[in-house]
C-alpha positions as CSV (number, residue, x, y, z in Angstrom):
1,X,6.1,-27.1,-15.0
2,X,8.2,-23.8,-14.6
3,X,11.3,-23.3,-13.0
4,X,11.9,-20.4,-11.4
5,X,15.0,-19.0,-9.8
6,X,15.3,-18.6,-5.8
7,X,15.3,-15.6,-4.5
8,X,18.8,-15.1,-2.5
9,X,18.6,-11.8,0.1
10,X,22.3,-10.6,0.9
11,X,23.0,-9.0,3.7
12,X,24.1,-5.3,3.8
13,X,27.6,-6.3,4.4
14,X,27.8,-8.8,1.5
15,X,26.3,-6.4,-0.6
16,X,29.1,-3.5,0.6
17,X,31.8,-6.4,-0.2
18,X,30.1,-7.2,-3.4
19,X,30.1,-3.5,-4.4
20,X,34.1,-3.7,-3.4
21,X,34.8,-6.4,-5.7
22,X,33.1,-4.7,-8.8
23,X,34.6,-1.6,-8.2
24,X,37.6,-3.7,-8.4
25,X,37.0,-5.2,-11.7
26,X,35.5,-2.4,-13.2
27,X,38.7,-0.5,-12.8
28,X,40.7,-3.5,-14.2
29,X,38.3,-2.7,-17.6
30,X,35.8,-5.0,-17.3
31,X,32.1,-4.1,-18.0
32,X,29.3,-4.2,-16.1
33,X,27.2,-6.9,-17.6
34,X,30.5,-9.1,-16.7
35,X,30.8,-7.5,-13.5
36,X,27.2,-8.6,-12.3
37,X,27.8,-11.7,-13.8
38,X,30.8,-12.4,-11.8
39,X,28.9,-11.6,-8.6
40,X,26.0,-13.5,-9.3
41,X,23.4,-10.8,-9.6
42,X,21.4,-9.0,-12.9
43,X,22.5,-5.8,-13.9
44,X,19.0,-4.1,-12.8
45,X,20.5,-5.4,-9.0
46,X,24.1,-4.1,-9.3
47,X,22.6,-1.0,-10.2
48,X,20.0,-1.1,-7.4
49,X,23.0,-1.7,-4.9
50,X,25.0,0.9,-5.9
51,X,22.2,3.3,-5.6
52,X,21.1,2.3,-2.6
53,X,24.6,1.1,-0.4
54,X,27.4,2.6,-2.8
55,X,29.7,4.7,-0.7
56,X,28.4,3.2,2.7
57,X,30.3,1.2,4.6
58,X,29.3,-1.8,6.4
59,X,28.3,-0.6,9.8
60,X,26.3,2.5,7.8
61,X,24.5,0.2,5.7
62,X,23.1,-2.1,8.5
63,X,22.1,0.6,10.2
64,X,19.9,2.0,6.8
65,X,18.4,-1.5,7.2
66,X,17.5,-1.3,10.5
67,X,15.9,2.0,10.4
68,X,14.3,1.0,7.3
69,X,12.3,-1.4,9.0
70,X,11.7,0.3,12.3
71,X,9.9,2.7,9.6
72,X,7.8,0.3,7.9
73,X,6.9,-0.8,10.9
74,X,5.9,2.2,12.0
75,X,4.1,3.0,9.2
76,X,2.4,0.2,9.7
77,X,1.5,1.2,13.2
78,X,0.3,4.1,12.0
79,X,-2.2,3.3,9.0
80,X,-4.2,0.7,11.8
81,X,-4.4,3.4,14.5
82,X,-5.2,5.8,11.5
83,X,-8.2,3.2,10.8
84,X,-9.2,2.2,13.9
85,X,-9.7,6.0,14.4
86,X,-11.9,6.3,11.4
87,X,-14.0,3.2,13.0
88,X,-14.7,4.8,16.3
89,X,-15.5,8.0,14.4
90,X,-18.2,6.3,12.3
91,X,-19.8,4.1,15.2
92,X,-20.0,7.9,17.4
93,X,-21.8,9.0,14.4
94,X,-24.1,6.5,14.2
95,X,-23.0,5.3,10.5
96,X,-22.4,1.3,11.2
């Protein structure tokens, strides 16, 4: 049997704190591997956070996340109205 870690999702605001708290420690010399340690999270992550959320503040950040979804869902919305179309257009042809 194989153990695998939980996944843990942090919120945009954790992750802005987080990102405060390593900035902290990186400018008291310690290194990044320790850094992500300390927060709980693999390099790869920190990385990916500071990418994605470094320089944002909290308010911004939600906001990214909101929009972010409102655009996958749109996308979503999209792609079955795009095949839907592509349905109707076949069945008017007579290809079913």
């Amino acid at each position: 049997m194989t153990m695998t870690a939980k996944r843990k999702r942090h919120s945009p605001e954790q992750i802005i704190r987080k990102l405060g708290e390593a900035e902290k420690m990186l400018a008291q010399g310690h290194d990044v591997p320790a850094v992500a340690r300390e927060l709980g999270v693999t390099e790869g992550t920190y990385y990916r956070w500071k990418n994605q959320y470094g320089g944002l503040k909290a308010e911004d950040a939600k906001r990214l996340k909101e929009l972010e979804k409102q655009n996958d869902r749109l996308k979503r919305l999209l792609a079955e109205a795009e095949l839907e179309k592509a349905a109707l257009k076949e069945l008017a042809e007579g290809n079913f």
